[in-house]
N, CA, C and O atoms as a Tinker XYZ file with bonds, in Angstrom:
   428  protein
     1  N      0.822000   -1.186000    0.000000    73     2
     2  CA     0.000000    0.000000    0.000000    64     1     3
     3  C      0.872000    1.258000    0.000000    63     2     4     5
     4  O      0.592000    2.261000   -0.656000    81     3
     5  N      1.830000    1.146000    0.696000    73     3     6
     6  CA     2.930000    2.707000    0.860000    64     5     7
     7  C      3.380000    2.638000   -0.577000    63     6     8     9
     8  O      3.377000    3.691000   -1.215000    81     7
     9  N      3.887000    1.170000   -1.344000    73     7    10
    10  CA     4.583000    1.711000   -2.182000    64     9    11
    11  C      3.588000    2.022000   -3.684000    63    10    12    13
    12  O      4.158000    2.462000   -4.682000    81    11
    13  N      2.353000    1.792000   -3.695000    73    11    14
    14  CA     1.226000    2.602000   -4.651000    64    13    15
    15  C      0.917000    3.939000   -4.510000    63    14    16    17
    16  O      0.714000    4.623000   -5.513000    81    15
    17  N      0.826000    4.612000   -2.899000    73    15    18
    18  CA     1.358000    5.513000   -2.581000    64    17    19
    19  C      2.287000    6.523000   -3.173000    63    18    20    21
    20  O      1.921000    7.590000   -3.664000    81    19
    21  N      3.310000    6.170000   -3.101000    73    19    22
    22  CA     4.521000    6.771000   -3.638000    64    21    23
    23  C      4.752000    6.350000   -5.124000    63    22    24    25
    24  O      5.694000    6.958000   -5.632000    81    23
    25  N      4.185000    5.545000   -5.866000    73    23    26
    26  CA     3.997000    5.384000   -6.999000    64    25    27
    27  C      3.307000    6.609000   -7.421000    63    26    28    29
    28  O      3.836000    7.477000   -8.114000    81    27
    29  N      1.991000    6.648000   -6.934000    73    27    30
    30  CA     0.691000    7.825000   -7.485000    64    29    31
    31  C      1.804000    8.900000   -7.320000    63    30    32    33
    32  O      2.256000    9.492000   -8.300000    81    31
    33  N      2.357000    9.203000   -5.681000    73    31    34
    34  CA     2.735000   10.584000   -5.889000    64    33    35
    35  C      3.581000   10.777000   -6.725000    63    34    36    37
    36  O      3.467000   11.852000   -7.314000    81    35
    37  N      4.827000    9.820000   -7.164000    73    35    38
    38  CA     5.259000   10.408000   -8.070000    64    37    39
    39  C      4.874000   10.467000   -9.373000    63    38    40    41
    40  O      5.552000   11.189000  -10.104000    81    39
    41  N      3.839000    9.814000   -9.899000    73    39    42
    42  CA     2.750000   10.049000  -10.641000    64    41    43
    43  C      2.622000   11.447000  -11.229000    63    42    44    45
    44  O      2.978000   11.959000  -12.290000    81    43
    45  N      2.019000   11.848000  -10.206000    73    43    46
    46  CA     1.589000   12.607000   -9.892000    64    45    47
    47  C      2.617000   14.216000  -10.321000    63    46    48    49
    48  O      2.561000   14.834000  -11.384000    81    47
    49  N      3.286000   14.471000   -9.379000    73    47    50
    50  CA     4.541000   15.228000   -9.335000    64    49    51
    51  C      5.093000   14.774000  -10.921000    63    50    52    53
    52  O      6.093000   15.465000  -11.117000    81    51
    53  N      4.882000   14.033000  -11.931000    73    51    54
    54  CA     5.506000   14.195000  -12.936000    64    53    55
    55  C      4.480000   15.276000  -13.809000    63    54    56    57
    56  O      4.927000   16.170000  -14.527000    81    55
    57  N      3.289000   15.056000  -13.635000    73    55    58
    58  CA     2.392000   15.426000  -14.529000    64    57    59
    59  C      2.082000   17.101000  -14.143000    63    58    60    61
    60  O      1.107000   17.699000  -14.599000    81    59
    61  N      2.691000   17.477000  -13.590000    73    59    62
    62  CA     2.375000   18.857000  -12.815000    64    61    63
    63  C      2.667000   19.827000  -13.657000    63    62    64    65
    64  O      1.807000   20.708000  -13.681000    81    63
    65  N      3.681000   20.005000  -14.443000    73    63    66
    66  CA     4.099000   20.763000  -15.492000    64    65    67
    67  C      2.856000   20.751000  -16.770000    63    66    68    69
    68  O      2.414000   21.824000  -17.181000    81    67
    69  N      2.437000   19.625000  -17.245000    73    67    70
    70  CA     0.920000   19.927000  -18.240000    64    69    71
    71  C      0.005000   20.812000  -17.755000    63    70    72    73
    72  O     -0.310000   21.968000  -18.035000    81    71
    73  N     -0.550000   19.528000  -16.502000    73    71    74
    74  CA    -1.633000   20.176000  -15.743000    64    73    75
    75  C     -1.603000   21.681000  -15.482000    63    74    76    77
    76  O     -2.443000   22.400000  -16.025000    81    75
    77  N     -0.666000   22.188000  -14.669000    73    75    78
    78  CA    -0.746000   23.688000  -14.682000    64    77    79
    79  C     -1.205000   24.289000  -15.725000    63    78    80    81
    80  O     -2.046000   25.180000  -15.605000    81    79
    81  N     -0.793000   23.955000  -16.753000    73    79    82
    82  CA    -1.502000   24.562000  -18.333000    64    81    83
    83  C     -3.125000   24.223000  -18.326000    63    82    84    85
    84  O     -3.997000   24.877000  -18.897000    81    83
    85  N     -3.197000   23.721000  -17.992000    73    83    86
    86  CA    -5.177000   22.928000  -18.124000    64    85    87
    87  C     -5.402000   23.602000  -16.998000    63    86    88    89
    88  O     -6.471000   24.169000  -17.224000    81    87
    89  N     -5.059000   23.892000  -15.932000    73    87    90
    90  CA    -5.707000   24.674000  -14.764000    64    89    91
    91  C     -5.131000   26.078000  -15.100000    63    90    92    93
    92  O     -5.621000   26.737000  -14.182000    81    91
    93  N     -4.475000   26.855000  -15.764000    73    91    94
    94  CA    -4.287000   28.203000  -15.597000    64    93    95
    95  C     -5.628000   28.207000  -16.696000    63    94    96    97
    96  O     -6.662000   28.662000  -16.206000    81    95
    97  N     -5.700000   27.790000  -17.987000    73    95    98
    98  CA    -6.329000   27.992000  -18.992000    64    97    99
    99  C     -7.876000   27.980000  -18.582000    63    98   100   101
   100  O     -8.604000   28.901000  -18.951000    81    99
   101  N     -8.298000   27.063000  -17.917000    73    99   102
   102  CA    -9.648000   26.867000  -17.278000    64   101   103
   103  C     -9.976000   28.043000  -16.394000    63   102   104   105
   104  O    -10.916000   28.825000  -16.540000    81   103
   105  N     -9.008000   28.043000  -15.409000    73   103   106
   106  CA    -9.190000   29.583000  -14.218000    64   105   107
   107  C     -9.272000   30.656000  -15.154000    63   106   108   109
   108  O    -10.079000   31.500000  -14.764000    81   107
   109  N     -8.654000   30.979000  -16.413000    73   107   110
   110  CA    -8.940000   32.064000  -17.228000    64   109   111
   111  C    -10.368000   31.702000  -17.726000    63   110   112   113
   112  O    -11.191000   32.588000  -17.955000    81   111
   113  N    -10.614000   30.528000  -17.871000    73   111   114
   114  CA   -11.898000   30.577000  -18.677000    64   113   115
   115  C    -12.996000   31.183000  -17.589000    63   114   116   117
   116  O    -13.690000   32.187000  -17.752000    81   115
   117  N    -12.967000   30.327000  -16.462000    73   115   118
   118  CA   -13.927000   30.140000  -15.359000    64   117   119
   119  C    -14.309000   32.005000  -15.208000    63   118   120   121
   120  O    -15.404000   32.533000  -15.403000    81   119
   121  N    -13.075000   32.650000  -14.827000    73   119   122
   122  CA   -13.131000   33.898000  -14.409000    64   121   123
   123  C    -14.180000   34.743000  -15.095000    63   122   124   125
   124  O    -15.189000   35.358000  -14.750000    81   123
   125  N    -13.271000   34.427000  -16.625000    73   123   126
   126  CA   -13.838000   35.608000  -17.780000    64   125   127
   127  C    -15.443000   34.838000  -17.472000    63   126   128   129
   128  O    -16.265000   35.634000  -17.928000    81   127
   129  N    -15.992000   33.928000  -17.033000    73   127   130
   130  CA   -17.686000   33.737000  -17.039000    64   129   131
   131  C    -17.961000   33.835000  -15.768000    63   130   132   133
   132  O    -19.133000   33.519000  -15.567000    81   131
   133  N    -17.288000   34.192000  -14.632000    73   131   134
   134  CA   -18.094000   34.442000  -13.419000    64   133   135
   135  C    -18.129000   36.120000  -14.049000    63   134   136   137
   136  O    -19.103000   36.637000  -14.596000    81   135
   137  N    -17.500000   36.426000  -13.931000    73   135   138
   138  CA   -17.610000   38.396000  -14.595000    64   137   139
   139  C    -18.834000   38.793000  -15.329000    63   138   140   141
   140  O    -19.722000   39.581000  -15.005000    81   139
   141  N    -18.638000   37.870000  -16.686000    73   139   142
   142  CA   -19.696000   38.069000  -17.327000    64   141   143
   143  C    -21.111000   37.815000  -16.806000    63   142   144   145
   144  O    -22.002000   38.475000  -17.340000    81   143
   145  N    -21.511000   36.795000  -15.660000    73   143   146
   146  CA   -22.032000   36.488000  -15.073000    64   145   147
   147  C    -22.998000   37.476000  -14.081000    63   146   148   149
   148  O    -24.175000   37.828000  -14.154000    81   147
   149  N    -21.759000   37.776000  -12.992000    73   147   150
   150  CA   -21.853000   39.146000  -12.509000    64   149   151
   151  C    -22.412000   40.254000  -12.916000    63   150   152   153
   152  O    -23.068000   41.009000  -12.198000    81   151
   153  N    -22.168000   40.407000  -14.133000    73   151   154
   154  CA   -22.801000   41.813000  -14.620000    64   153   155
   155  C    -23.878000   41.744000  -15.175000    63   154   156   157
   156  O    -24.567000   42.726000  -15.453000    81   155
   157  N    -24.298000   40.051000  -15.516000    73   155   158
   158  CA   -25.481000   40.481000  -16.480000    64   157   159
   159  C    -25.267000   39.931000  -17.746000    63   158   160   161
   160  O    -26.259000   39.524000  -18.350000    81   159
   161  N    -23.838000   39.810000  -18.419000    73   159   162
   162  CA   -24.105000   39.749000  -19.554000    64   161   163
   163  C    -24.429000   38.124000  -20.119000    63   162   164   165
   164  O    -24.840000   38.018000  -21.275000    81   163
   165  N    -24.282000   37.163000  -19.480000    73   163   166
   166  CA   -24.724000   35.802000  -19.800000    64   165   167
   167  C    -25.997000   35.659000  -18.599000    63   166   168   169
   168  O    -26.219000   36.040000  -17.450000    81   167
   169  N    -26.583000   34.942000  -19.558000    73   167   170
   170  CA   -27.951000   33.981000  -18.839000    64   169   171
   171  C    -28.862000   35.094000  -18.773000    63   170   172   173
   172  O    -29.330000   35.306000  -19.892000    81   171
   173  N    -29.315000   35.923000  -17.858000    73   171   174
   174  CA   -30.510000   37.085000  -18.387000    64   173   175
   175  C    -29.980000   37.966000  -17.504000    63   174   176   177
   176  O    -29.476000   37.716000  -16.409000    81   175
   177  N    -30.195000   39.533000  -18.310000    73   175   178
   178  CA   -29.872000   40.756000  -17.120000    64   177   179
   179  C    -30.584000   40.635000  -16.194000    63   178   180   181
   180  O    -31.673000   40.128000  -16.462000    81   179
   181  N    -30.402000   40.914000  -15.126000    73   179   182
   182  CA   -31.219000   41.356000  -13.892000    64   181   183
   183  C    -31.508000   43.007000  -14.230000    63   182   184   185
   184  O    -30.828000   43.927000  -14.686000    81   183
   185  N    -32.747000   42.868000  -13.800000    73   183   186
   186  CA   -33.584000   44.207000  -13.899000    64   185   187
   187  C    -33.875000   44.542000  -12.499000    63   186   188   189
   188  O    -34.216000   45.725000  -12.503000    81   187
   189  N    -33.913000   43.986000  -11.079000    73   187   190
   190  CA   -33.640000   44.932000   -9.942000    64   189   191
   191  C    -32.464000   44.513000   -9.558000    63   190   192   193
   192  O    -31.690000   43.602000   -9.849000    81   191
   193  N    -32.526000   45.609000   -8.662000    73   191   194
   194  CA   -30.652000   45.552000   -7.617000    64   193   195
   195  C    -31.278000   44.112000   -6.594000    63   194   196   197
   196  O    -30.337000   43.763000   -5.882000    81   195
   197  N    -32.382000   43.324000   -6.356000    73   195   198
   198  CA   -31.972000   42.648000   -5.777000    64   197   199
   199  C    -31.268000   41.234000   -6.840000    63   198   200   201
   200  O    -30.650000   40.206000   -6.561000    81   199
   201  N    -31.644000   41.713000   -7.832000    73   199   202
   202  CA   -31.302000   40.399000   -8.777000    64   201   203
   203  C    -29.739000   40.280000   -8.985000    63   202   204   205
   204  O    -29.055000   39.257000   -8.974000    81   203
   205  N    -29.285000   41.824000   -9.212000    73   203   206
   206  CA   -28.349000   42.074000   -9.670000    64   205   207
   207  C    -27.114000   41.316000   -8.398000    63   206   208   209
   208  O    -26.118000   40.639000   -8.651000    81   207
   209  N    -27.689000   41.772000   -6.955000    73   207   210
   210  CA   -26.803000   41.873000   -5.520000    64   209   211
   211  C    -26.610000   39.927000   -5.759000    63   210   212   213
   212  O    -25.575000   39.406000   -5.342000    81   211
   213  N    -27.699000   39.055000   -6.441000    73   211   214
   214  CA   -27.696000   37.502000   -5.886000    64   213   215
   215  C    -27.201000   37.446000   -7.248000    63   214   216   217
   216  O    -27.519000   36.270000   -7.424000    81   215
   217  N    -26.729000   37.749000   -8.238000    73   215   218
   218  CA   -26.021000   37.305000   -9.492000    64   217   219
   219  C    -24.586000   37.668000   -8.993000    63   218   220   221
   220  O    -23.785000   36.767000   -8.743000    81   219
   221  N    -24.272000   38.934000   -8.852000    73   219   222
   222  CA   -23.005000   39.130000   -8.147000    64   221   223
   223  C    -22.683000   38.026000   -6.588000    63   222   224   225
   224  O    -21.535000   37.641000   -6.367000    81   223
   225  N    -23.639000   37.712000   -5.815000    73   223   226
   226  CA   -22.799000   37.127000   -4.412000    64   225   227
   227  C    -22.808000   35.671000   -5.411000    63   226   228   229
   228  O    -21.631000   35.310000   -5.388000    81   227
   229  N    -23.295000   35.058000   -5.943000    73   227   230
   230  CA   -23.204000   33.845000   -6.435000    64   229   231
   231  C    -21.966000   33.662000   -7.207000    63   230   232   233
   232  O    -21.267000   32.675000   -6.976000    81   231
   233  N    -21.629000   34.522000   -8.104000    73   231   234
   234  CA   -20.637000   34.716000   -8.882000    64   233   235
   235  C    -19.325000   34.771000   -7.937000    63   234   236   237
   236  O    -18.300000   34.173000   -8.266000    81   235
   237  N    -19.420000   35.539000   -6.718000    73   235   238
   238  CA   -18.494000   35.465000   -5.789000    64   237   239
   239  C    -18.411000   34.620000   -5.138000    63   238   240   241
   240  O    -17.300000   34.343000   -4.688000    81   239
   241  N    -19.357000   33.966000   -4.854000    73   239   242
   242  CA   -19.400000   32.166000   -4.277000    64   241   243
   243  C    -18.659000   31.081000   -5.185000    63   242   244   245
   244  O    -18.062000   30.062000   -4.840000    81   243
   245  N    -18.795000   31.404000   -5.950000    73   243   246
   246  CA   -18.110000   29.988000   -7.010000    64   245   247
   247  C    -17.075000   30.238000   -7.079000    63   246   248   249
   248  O    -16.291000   29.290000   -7.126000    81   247
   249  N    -16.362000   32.055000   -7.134000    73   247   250
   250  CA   -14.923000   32.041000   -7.506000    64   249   251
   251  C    -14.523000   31.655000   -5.631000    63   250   252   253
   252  O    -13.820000   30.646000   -5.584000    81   251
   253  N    -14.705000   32.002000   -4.777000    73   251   254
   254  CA   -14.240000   31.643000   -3.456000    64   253   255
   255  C    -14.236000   30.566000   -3.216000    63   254   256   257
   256  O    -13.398000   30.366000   -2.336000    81   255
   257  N    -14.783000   29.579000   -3.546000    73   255   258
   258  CA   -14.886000   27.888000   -3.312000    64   257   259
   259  C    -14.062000   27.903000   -4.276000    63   258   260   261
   260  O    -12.956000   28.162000   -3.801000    81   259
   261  N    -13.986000   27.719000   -5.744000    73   259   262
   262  CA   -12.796000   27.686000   -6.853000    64   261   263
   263  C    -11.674000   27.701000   -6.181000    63   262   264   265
   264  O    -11.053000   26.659000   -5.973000    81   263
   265  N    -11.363000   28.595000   -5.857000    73   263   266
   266  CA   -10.003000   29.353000   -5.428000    64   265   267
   267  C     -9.810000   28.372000   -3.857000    63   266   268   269
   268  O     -9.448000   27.199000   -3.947000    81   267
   269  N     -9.991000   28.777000   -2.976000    73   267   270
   270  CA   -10.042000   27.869000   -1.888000    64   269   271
   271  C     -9.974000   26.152000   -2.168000    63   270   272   273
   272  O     -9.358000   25.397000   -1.415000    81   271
   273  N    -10.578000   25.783000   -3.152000    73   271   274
   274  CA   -10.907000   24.319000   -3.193000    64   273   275
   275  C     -9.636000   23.920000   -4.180000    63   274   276   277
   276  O     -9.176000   22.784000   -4.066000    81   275
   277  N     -9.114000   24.749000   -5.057000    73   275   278
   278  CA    -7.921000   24.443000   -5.806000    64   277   279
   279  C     -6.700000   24.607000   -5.144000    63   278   280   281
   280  O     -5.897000   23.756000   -5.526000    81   279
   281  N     -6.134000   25.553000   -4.094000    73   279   282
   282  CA    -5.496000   25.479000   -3.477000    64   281   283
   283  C     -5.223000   24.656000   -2.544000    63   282   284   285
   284  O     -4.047000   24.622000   -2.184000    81   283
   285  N     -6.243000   23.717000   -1.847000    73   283   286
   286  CA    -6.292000   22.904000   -1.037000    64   285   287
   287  C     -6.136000   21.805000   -1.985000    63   286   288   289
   288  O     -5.105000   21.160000   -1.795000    81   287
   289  N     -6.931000   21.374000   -3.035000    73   287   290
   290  CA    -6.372000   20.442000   -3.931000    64   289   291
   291  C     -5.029000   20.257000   -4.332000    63   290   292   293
   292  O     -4.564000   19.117000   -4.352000    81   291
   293  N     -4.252000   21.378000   -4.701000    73   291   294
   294  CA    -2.914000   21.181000   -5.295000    64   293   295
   295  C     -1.852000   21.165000   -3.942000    63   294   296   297
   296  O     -0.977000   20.300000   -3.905000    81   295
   297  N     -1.934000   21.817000   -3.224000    73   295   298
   298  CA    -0.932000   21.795000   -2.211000    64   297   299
   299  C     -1.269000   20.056000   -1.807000    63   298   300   301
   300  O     -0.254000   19.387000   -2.002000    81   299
   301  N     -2.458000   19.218000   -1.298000    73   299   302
   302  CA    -2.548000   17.859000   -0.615000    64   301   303
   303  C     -1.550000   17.348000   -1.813000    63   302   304   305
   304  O     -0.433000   16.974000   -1.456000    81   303
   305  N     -1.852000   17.309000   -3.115000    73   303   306
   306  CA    -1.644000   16.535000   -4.193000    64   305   307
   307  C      0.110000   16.471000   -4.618000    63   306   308   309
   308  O      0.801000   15.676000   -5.255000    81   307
   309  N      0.446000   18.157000   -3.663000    73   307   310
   310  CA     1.938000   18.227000   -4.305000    64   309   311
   311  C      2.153000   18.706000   -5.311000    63   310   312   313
   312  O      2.871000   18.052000   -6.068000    81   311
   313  N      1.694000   19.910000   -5.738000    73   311   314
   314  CA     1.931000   20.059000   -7.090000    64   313   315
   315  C      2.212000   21.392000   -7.005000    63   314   316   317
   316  O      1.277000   22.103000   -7.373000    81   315
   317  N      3.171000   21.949000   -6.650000    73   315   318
   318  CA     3.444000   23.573000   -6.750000    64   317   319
   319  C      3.401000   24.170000   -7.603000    63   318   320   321
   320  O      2.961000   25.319000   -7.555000    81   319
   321  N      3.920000   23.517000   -8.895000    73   319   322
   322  CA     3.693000   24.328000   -9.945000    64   321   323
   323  C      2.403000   24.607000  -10.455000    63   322   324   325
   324  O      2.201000   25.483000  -11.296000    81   323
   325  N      1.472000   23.843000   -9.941000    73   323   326
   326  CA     0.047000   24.524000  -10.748000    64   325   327
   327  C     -0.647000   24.869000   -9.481000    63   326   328   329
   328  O     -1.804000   25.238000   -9.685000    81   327
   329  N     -0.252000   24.859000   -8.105000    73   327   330
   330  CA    -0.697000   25.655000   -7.188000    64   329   331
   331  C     -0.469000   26.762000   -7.334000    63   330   332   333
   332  O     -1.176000   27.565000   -6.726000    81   331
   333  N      0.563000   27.231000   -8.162000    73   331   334
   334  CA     0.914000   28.657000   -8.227000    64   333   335
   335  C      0.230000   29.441000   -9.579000    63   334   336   337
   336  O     -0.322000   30.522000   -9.784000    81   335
   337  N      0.506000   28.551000  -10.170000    73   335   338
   338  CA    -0.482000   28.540000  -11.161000    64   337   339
   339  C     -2.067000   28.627000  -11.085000    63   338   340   341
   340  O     -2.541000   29.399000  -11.919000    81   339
   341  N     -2.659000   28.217000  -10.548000    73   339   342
   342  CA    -3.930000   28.311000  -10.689000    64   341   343
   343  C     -4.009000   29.872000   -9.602000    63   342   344   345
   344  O     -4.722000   30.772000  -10.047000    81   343
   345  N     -3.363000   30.101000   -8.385000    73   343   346
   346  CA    -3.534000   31.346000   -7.621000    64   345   347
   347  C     -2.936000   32.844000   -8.342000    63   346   348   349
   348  O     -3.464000   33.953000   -8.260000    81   347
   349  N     -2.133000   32.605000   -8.796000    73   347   350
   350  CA    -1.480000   33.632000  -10.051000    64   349   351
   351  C     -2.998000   33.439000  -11.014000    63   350   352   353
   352  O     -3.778000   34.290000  -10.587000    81   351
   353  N     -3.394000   32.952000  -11.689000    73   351   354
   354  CA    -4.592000   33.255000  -12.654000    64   353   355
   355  C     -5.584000   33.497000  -11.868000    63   354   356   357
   356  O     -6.016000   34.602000  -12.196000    81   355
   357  N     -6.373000   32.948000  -10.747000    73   355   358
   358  CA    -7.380000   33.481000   -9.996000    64   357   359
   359  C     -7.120000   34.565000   -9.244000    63   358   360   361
   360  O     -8.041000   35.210000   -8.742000    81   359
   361  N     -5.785000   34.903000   -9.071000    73   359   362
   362  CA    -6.173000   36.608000   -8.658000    64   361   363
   363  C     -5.576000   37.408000   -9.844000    63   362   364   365
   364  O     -5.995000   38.566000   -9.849000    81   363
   365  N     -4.982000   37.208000  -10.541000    73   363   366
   366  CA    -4.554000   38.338000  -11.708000    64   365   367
   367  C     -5.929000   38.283000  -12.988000    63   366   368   369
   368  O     -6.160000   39.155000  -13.826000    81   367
   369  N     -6.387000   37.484000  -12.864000    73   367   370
   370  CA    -7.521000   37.408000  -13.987000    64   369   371
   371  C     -8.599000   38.260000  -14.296000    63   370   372   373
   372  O     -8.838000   39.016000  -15.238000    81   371
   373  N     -9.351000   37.857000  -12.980000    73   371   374
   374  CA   -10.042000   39.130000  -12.722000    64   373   375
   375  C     -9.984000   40.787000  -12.879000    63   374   376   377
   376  O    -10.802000   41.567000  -13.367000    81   375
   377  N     -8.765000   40.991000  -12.307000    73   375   378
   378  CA    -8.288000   42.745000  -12.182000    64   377   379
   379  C     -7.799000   42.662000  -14.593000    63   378   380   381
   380  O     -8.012000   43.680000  -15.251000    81   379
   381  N     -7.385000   41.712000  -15.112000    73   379   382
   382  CA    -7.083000   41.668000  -16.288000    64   381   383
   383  C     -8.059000   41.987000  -17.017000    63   382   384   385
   384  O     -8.064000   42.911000  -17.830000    81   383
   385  N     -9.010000   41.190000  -16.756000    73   383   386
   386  CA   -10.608000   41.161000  -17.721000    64   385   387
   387  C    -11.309000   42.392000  -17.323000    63   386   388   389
   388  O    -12.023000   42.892000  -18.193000    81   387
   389  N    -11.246000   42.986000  -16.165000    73   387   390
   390  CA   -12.114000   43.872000  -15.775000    64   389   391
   391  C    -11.110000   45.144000  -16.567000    63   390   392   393
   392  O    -11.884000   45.796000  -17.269000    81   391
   393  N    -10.097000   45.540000  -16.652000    73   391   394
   394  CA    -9.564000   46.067000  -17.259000    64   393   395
   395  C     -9.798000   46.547000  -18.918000    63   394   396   397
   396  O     -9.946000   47.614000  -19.513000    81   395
   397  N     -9.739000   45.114000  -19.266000    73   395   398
   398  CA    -9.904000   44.801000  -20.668000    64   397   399
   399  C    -11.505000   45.384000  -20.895000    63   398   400   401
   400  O    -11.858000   45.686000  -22.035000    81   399
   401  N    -12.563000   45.538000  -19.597000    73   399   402
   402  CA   -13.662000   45.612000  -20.107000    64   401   403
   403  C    -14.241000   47.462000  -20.130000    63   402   404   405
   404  O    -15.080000   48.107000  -20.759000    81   403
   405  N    -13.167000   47.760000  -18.997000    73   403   406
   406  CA   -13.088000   49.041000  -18.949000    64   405   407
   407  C    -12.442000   49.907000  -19.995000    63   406   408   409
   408  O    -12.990000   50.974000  -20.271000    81   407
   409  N    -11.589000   49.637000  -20.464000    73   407   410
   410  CA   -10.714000   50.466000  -20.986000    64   409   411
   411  C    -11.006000   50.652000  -22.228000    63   410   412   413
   412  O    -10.496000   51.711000  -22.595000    81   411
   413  N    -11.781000   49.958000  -23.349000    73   411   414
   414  CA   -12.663000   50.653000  -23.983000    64   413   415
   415  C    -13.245000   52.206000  -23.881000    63   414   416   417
   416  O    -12.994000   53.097000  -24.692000    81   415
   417  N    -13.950000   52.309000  -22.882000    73   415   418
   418  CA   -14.286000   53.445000  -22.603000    64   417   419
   419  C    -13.577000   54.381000  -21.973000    63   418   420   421
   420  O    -14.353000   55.290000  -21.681000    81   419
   421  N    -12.342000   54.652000  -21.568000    73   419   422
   422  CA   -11.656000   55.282000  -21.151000    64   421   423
   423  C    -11.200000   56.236000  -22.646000    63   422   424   425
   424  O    -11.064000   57.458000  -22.697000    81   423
   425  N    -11.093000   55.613000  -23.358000    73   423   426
   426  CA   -10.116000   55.845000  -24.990000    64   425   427
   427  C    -11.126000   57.208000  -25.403000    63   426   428
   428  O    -10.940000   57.818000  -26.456000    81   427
């Protein structure tokens, strides 16, 4: 049993270098649709502020479990490189896209 163990982990620990790519790419995806989410622009606008306040906390619910639940995933699993990875894209993503959505109108 120890040595399937240490089989998986190093398994595991080999594959960490892909994976990070499949989890940064996804956390970019995930983000850019909690945002869109948030505001309205997928699934239907909300037309009062209370619709608007439970599209936004929901949207903030999924990225906080995301984020929390991937970090706890990759650190048990051993995998630093896409622990860092996935926390580098879930907090730089957001402030990126919101950027990208602003700055249109700044011009």
């Amino acid at each position: 049993m120890l040595m399937n163990a240490l089989r998986l982990r190093r398994r595991v620990r080999r594959l960490d270098r892909p994976v990070s790519t499949v989890v940064g790419t996804g956390d970019l995806l995930l983000c850019g649709v909690l945002l869109l989410t948030a505001t309205g622009v997928l699934f239907h606008e909300p037309t009062t502020r209370e619709e608007e306040s439970a599209a936004f906390g929901l949207a903030g619910q999924v990225y906080g479990y995301w984020l929390v639940g991937g970090l706890a995933l990759f650190s048990v699993l051993g995998m630093p490189r896409t622990l860092l990875a996935h926390l580098a894209m879930m907090l730089l993503s957001p402030v990126v896209l919101f950027l990208l959505l602003v700055s249109p109108s700044l011009l």
